[in-house]
RONULO-638899 format. One record per residue (C-alpha): x, y, z; chain; residue in three letters; residue number from 1. Coordinates in pm, 1 decimal, decimal comma. Layout:
+----------+----------+----------+---+-----+-----+
|        X |        Y |        Z | c |   r |   k |
+----------+----------+----------+---+-----+-----+
|        X |        Y |        Z | A | ALA | NUM |
...
+----------+----------+----------+---+-----+-----+
# end
This chain:
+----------+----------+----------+---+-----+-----+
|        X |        Y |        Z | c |   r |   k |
+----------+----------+----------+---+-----+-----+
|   -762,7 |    283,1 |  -1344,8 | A | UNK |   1 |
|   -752,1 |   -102,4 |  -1303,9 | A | UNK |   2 |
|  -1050,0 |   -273,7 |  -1109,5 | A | UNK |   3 |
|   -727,1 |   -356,3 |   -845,4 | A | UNK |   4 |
|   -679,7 |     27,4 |   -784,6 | A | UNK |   5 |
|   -685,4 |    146,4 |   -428,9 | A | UNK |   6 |
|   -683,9 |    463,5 |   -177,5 | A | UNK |   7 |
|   -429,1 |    455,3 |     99,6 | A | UNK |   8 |
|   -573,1 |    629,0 |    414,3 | A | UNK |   9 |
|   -325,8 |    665,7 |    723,1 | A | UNK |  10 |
|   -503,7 |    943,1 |    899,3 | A | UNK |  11 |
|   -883,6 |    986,7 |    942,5 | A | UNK |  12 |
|   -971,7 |    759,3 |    651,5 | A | UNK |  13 |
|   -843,0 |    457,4 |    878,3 | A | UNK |  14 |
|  -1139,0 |    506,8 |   1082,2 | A | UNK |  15 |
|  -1360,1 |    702,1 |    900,4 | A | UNK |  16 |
|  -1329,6 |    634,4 |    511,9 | A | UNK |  17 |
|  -1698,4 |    792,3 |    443,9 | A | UNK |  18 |
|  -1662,8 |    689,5 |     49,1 | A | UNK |  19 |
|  -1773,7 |    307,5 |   -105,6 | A | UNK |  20 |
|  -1523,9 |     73,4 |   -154,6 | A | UNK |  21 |
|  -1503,0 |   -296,0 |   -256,8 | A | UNK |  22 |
|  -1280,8 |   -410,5 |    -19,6 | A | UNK |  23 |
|  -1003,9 |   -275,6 |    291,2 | A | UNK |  24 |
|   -711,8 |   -450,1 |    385,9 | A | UNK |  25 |
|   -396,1 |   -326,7 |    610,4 | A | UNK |  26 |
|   -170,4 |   -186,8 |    373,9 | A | UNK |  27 |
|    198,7 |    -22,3 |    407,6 | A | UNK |  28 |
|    388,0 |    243,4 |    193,5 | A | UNK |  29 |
|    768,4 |    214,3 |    172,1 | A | UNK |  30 |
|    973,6 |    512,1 |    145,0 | A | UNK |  31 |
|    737,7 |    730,0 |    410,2 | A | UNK |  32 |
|    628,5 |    819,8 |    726,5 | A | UNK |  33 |
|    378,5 |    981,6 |    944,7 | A | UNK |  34 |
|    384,6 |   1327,9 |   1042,3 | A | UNK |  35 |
|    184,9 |   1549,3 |   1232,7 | A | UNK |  36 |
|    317,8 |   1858,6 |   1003,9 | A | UNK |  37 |
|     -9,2 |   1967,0 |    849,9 | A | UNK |  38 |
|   -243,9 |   2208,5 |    992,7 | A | UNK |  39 |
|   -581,5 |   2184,1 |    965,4 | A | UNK |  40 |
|   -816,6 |   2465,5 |    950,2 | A | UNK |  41 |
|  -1144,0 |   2296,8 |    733,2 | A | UNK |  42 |
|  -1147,7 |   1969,2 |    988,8 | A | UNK |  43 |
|  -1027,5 |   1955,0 |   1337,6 | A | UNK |  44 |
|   -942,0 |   2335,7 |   1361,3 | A | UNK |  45 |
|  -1020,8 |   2680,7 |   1236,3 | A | UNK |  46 |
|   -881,7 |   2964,1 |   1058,6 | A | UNK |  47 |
|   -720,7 |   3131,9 |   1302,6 | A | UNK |  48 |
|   -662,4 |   2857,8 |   1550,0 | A | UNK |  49 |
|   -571,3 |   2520,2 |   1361,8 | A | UNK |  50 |
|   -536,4 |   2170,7 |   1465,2 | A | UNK |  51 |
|   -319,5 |   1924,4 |   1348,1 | A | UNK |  52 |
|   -339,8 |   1630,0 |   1119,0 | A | UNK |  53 |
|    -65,6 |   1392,4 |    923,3 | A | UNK |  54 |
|     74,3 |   1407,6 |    635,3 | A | UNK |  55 |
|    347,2 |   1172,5 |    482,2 | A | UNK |  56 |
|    688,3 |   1258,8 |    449,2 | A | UNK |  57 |
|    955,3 |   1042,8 |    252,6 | A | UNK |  58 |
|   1181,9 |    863,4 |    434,9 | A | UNK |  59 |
|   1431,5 |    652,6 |    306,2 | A | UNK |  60 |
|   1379,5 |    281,7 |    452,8 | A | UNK |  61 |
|   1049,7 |    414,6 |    689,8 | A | UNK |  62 |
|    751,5 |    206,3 |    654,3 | A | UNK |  63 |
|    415,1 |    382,2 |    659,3 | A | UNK |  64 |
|    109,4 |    165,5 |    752,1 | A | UNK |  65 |
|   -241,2 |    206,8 |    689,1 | A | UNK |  66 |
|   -553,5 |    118,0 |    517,1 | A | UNK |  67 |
|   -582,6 |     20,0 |    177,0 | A | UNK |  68 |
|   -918,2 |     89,1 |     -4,1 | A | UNK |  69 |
|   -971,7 |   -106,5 |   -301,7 | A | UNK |  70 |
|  -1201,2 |     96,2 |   -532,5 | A | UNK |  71 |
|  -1558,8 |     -2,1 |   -795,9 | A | UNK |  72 |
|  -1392,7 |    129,5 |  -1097,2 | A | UNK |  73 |
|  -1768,2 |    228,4 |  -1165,2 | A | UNK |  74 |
|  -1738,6 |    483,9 |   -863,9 | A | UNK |  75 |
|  -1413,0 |    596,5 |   -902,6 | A | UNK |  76 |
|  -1474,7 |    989,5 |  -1026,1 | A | UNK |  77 |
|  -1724,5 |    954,5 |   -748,2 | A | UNK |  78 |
|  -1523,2 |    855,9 |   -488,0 | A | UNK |  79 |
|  -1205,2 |   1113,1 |   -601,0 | A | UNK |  80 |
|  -1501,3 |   1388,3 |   -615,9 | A | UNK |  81 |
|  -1534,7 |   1293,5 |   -261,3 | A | UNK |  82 |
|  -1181,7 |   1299,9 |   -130,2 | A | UNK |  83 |
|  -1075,3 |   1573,9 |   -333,7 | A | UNK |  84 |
|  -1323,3 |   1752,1 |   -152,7 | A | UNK |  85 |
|  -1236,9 |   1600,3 |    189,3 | A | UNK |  86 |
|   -858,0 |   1669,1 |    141,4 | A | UNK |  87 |
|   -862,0 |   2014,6 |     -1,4 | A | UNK |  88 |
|   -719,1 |   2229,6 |    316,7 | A | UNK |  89 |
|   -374,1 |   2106,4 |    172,7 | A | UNK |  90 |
|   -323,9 |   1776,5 |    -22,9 | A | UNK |  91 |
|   -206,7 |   1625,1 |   -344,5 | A | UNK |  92 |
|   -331,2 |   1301,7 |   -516,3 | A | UNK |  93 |
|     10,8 |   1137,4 |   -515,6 | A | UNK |  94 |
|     42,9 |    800,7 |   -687,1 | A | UNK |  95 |
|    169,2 |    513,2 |   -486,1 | A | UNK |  96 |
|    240,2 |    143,5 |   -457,4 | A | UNK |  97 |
|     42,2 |    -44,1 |   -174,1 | A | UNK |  98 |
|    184,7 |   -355,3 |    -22,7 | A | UNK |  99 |
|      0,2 |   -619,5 |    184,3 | A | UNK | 100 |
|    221,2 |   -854,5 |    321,0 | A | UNK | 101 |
|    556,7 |   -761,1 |    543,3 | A | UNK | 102 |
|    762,7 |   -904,6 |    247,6 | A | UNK | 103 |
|    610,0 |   -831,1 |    -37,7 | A | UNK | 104 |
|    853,3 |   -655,5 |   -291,5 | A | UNK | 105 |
|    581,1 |   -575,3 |   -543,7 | A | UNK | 106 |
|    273,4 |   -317,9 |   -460,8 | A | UNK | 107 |
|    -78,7 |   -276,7 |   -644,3 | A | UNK | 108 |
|   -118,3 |     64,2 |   -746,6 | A | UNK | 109 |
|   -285,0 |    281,1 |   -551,4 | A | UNK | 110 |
|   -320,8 |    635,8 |   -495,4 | A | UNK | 111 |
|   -295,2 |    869,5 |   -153,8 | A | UNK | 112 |
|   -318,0 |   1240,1 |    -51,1 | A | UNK | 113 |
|    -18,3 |   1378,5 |     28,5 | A | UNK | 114 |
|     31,2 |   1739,9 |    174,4 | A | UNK | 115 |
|    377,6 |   1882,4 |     46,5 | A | UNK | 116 |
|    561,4 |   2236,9 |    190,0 | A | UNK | 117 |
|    420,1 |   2406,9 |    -88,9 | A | UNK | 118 |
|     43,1 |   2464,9 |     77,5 | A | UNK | 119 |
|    -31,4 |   2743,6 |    327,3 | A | UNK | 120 |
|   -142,1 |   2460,3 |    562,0 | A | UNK | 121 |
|    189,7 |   2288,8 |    594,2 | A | UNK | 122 |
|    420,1 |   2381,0 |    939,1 | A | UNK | 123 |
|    676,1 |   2146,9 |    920,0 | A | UNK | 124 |
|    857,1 |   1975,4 |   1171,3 | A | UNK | 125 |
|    808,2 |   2124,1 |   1559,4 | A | UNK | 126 |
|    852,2 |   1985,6 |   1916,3 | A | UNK | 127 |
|    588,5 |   1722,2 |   2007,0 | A | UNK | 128 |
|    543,7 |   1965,5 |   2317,0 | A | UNK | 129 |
|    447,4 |   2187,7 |   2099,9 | A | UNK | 130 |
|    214,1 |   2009,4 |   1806,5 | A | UNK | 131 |
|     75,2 |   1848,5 |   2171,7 | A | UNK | 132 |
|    -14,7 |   2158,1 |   2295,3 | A | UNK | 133 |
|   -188,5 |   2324,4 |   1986,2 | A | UNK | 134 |
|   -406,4 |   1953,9 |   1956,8 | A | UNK | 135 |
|   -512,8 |   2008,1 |   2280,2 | A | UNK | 136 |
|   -683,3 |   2351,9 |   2220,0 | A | UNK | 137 |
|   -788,4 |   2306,2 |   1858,8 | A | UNK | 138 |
|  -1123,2 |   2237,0 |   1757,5 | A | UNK | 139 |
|  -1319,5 |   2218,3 |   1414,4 | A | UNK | 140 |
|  -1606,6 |   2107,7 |   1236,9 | A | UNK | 141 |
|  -1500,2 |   1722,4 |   1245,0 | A | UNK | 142 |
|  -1458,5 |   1728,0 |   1603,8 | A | UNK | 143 |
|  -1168,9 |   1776,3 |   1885,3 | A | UNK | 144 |
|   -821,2 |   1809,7 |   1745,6 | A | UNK | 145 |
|   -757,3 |   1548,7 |   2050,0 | A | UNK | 146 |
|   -996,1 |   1311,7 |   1936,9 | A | UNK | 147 |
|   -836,5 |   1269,5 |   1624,1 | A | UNK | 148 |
|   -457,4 |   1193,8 |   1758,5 | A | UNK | 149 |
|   -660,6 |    954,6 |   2008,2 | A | UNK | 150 |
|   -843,8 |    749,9 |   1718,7 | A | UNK | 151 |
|   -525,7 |    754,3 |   1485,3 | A | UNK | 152 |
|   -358,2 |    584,2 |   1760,7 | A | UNK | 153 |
|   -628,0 |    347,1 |   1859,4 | A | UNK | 154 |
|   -653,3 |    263,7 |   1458,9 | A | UNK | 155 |
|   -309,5 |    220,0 |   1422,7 | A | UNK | 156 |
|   -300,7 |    -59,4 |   1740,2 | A | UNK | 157 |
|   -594,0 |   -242,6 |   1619,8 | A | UNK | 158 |
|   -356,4 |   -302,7 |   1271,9 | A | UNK | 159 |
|    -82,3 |   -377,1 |   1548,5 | A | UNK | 160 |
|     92,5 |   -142,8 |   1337,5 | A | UNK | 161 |
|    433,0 |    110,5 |   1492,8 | A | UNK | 162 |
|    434,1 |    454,6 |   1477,9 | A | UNK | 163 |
|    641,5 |    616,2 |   1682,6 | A | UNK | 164 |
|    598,9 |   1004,2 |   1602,1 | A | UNK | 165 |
|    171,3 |    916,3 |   1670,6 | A | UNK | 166 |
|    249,6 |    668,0 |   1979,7 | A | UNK | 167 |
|    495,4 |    970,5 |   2134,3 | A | UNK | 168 |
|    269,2 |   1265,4 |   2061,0 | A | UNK | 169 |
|    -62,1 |   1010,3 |   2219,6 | A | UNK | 170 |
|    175,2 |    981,9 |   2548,6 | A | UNK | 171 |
|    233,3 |   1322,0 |   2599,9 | A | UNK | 172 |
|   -136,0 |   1431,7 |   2538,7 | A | UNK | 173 |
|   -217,2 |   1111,3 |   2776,6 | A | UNK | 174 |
|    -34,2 |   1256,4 |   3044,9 | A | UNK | 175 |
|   -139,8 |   1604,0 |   3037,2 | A | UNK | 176 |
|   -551,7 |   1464,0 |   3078,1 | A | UNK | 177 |
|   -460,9 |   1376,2 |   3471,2 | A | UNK | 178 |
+----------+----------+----------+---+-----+-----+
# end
């Protein structure tokens, strides 16, 4: 790994990285977007009654914001100890190519968790009425399933960055506080 290596975060680890890092910078991903298709049941839910949490799907043409992490080579296995750790209820190190600028054509390398169909944690596409509904109940060990949707989007305005799966699933847990 080059001393220029970094960690995309686009969920939690926008607000809450919780591992050293030289340097953060708003970052994008080409090629994916946001999803709330990933249960959780180590983090903002239980076994038996999960929350939700994003993963990234690919997307031809989508643009994923988020937070890019650049890494101390000297506490890289460190840091991946950490986030292995972190991400386990699901995800994948998947390699990746950060961007900085809205037209850069040529990323620094980086690296991001991914959560793919093939974990017991993954449920896919389903009506925001629905994902709404189960954050609403959900609870785990890192706090309100609620809280977590709230901060995402909250993160994701700060960057003045779009999202309009997190921005549409915000509204309709917005509207159901009243």
């Amino acid at each position: 790994m080059s001393s220029r290596h970094w960690i995309f975060g686009y969920g939690s680890l926008l607000w809450h990285p919780e591992f050293p890092h030289l340097e953060q910078r708003p970052a994008f991903v080409r090629g994916w977007t946001r999803r709330f298709w990933q249960a959780s049941t180590d983090h903002r839910g239980v076994p038996g009654r999960p929350g939700r949490v994003v993963t990234l799907v690919p997307e031809p043409g989508a643009v994923c914001w988020g937070m890019g992490y650049r890494l101390d080579p000297e506490q890289l296995d460190g840091v991946l100890v950490t986030l292995d750790w972190r991400e386990r209820g699901g995800y994948e190190r998947h390699d990746v190519a950060l961007l900085f600028e809205h037209d850069a054509t040529q990323g620094e390398p980086g690296l991001m968790y991914v959560a793919t169909p093939a974990n017991p944690n993954y449920v896919g596409p389903r009506e925001l009425s629905e994902i709404a509904c189960q954050v609403r109940s959900a609870h785990g060990p890192s706090g309100a399933n609620l809280d977590y949707v709230l901060r995402l989007a909250d993160a994701l305005r700060r960057m003045a960055a779009e999202d309009v799966h997190v921005f549409a699933l915000e509204r309709l847990l917005r509207a159901g506080e009243s």
